[in-house]
Backbone bond lengths (Angstrom), bond angles and torsions (degrees), N, CA, C in turn:
res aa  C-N    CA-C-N  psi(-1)  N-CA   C-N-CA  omega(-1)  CA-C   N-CA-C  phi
1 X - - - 1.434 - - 1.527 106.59 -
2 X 1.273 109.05 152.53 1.925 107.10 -164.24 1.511 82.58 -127.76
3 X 1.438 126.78 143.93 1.360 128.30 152.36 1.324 95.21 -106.01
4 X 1.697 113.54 139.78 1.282 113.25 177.62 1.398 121.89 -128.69
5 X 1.364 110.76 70.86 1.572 117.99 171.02 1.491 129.69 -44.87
6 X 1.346 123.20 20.11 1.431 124.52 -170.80 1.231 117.89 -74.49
7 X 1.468 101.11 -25.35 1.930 101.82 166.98 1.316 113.68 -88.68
8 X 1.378 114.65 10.66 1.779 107.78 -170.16 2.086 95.60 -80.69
9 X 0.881 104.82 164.02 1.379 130.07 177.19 1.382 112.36 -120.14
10 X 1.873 110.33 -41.76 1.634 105.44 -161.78 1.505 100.39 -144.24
11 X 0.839 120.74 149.43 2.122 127.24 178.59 1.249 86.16 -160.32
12 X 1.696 114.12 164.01 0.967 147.17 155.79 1.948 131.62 -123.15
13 X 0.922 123.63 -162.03 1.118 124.90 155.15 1.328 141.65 -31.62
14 X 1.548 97.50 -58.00 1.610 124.55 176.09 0.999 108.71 -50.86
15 X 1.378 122.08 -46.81 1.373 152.12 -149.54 1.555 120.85 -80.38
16 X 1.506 91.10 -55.06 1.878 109.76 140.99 1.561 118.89 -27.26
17 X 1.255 104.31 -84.60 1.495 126.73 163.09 1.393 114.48 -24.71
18 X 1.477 116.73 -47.03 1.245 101.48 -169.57 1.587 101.80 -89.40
19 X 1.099 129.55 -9.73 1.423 125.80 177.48 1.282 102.02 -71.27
20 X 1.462 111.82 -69.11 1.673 106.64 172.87 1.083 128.19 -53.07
21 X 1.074 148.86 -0.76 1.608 152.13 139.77 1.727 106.22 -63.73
22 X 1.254 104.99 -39.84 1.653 97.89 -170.10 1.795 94.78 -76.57
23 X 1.022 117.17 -27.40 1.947 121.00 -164.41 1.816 89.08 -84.38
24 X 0.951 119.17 -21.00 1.787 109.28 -176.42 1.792 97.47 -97.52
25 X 1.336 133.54 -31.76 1.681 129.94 174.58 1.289 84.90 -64.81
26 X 1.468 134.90 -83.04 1.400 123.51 -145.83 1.448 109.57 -54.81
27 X 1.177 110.72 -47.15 1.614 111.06 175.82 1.542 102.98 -33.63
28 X 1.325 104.89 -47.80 2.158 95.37 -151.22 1.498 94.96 -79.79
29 X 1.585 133.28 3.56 1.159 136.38 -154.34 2.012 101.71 -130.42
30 X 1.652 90.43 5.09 1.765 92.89 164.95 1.776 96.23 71.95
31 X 1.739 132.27 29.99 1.545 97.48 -154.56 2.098 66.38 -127.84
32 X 1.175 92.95 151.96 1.847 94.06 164.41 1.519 113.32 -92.04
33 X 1.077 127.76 173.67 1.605 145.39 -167.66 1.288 96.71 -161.50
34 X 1.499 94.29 123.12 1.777 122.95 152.28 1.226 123.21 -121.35
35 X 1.169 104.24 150.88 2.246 112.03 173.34 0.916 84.37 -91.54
36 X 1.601 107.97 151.63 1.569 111.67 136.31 1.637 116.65 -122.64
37 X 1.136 157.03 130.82 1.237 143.14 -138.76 0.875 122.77 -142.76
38 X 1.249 133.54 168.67 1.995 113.57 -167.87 2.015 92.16 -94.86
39 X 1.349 94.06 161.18 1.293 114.60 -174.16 1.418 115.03 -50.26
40 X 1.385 125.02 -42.69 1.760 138.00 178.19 1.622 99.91 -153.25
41 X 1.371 91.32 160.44 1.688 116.30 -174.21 1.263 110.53 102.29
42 X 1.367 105.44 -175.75 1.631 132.04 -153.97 1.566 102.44 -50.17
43 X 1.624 115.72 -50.85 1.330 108.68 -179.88 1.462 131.39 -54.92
44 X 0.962 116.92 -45.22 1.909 138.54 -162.01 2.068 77.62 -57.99
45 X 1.739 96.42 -56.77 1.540 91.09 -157.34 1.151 129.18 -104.20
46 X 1.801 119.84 28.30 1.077 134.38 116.61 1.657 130.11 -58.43
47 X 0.673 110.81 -43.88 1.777 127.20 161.13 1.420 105.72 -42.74
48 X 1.140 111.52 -75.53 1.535 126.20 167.89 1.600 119.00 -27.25
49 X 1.370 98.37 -68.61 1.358 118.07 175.69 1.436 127.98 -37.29
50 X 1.606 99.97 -63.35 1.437 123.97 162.27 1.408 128.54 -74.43
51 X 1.180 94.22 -1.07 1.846 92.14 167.16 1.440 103.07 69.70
52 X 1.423 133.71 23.63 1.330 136.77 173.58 1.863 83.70 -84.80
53 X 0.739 145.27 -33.33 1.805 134.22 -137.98 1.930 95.33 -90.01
54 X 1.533 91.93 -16.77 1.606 107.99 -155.18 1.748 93.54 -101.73
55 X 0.893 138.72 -42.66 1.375 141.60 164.48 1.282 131.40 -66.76
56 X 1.550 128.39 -45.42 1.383 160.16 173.11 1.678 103.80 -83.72
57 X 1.362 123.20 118.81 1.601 115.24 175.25 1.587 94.60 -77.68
58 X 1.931 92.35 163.63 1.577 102.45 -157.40 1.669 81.21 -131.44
59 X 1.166 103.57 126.91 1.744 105.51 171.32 2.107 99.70 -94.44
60 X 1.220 75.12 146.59 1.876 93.71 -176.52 1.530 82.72 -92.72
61 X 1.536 93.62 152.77 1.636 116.54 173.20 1.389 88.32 -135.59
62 X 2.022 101.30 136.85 1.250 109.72 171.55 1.479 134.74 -97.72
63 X 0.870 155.60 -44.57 1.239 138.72 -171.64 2.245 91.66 -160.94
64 X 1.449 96.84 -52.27 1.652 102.52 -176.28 1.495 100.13 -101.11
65 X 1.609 116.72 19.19 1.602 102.41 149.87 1.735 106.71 113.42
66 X 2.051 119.36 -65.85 1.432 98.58 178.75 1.555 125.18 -66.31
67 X 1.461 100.50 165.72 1.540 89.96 175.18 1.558 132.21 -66.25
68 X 1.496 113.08 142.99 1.706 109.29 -166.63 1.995 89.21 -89.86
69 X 1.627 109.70 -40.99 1.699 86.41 -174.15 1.708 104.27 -168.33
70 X 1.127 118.00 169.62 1.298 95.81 -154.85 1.827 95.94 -112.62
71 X 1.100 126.88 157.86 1.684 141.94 179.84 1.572 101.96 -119.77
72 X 1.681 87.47 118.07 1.821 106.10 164.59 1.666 83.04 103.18
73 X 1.517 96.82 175.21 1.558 120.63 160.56 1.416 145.71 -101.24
74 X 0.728 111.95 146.95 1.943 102.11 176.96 1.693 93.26 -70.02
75 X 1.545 117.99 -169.92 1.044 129.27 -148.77 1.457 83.09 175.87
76 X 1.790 104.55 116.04 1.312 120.40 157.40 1.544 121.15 -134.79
């Protein structure tokens, strides 16, 4: 499963939270979870911040947008 924040502009905390709640259901349900995130701004470094970027794998987008490869592991 890919969450794809690339149109986000703004997240917070909560928002965090709710990713990591969704990355611990899929886990108990055998399913993987990826971000994918826009290149710069608020999101990438909330992610960052919160250590969501570090728990949750983050697919890189290259230049025309899909992902080229993914960083970190799934977890089953």
């Amino acid at each position: 499963m890919v969450l794809d924040l690339t149109g986000c502009e703004y997240c917070d905390p909560s928002t965090m939270e709710a990713i990591l709640r969704l990355h611990i259901h899929v886990s108990e349900v055998d399913t993987p979870l990826s971000l994918r995130l826009p290149a710069s701004g608020t999101v990438p470094r909330v992610c960052a911040t919160t250590g969501v970027s570090r728990v949750v794998p983050v697919e890189e987008t290259g230049a025309d947008g899909p992902p080229t490869h993914l960083h970190g592991r799934f977890r089953r």
